[in-house]
C-alpha positions in Angstrom: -128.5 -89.3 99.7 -124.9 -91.0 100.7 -122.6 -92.3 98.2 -123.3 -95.8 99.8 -126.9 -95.7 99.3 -126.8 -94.8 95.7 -123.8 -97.8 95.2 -126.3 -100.5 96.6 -129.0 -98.9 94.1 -126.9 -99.4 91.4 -125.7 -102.8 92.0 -129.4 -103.8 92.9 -130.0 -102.2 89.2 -127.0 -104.0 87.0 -128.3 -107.4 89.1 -131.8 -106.7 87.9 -130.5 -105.8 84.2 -129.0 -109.0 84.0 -131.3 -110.8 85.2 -133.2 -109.5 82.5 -131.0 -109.7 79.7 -130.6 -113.6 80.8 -134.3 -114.1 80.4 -134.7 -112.7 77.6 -131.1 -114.6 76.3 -132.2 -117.8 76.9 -135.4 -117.5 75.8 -133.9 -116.7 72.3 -131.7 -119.6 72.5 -134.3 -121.9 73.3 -135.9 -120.8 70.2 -138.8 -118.6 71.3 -139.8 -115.7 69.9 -141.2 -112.5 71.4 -144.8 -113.6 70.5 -144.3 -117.2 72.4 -142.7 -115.5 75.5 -145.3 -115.7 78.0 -142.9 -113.8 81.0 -142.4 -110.9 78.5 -143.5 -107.7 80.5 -142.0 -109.2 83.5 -138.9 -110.0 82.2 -138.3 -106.4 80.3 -139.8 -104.7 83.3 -137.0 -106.2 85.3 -134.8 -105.1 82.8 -135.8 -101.7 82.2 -136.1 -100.8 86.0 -132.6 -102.1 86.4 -131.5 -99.8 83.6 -133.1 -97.3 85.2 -131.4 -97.3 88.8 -128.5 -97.9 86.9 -128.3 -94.6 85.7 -129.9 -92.6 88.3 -127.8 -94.3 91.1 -124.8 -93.8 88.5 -125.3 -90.0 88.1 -126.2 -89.9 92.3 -122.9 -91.4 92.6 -120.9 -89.1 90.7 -122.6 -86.2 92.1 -122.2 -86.4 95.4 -117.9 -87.6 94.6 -117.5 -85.3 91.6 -120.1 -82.4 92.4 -121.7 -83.3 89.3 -119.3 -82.9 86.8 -118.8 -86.0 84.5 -115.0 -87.2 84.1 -113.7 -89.2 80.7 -113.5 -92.3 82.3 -117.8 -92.3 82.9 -118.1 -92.2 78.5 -116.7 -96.0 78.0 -118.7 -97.0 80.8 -122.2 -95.2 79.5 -121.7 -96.4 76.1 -121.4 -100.0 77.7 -124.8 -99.7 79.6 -126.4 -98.3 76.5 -125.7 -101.2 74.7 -126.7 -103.6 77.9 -130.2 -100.6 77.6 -130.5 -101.7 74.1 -129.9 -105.8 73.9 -133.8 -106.5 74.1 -134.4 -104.1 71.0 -132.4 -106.7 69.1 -133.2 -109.6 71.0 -137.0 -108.7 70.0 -135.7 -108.6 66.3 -133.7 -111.8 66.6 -133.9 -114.1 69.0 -131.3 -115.8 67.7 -128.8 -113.5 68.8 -129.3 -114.8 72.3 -126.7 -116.9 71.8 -124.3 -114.2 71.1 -125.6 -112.0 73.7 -124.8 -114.8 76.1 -121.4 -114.4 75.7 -121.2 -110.2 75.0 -123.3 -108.7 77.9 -120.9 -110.2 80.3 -118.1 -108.8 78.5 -119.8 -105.3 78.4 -120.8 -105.7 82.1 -117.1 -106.3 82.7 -115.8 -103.5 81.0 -118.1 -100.9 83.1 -116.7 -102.4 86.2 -113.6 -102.0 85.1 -113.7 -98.3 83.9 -115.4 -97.6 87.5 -113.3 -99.5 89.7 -110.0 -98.2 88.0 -110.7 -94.5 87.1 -107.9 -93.0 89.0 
């Protein structure tokens, strides 16, 4: 697969994370609960297949630039998606933190842009 292919699946993927994360967000804010959420599966469906091409596309990418090999500037940028991977597992906990996640998974989602736009 080209380099181009796997950097549209992994856009497609953070696109579909956030949506999911903003669902789930917002939901929180507006004081539901996981119980009351009636879009649940489809909401962390949409999330976890986002996660998923995030990574796969990720790794596709820096195999076919890097042969595989994983350079420093890739850790920063995994341990930001890991926490994007994680946000419903506290969101499901407490849905108040929706509020705080509001502001954070931007943050996080610019910090892995920046480590893999300026990684020379």
């Amino acid at each position: 697969m080209s380099y181009e292919l796997f950097l549209v699946l992994h856009i497609f993927g953070i696109v579909l994370l956030f949506m999911g994360l903003g669902g789930l967000a917002f939901h929180g804010i507006a004081g539901g609960t996981r119980e009351t959420n009636p879009a649940r599966g489809l909401v962390s469906a949409t999330h976890g297949v986002g996660t998923l091409l995030i990574v796969a596309a990720g790794f596709g990418m820096l195999g076919v630039k890097y042969g595989g090999a994983m350079p420093g500037w890739v850790h920063p940028k995994l341990l930001a998606w890991i926490c994007l991977a994680a946000a419903p597992a506290l969101l499901a906990r407490k849905p108040g933190a929706g509020r705080v996640l509001w502001i954070v998974a931007p943050l996080l989602g610019l910090l892995a842009a920046y480590f893999g736009l300026n990684h020379k």
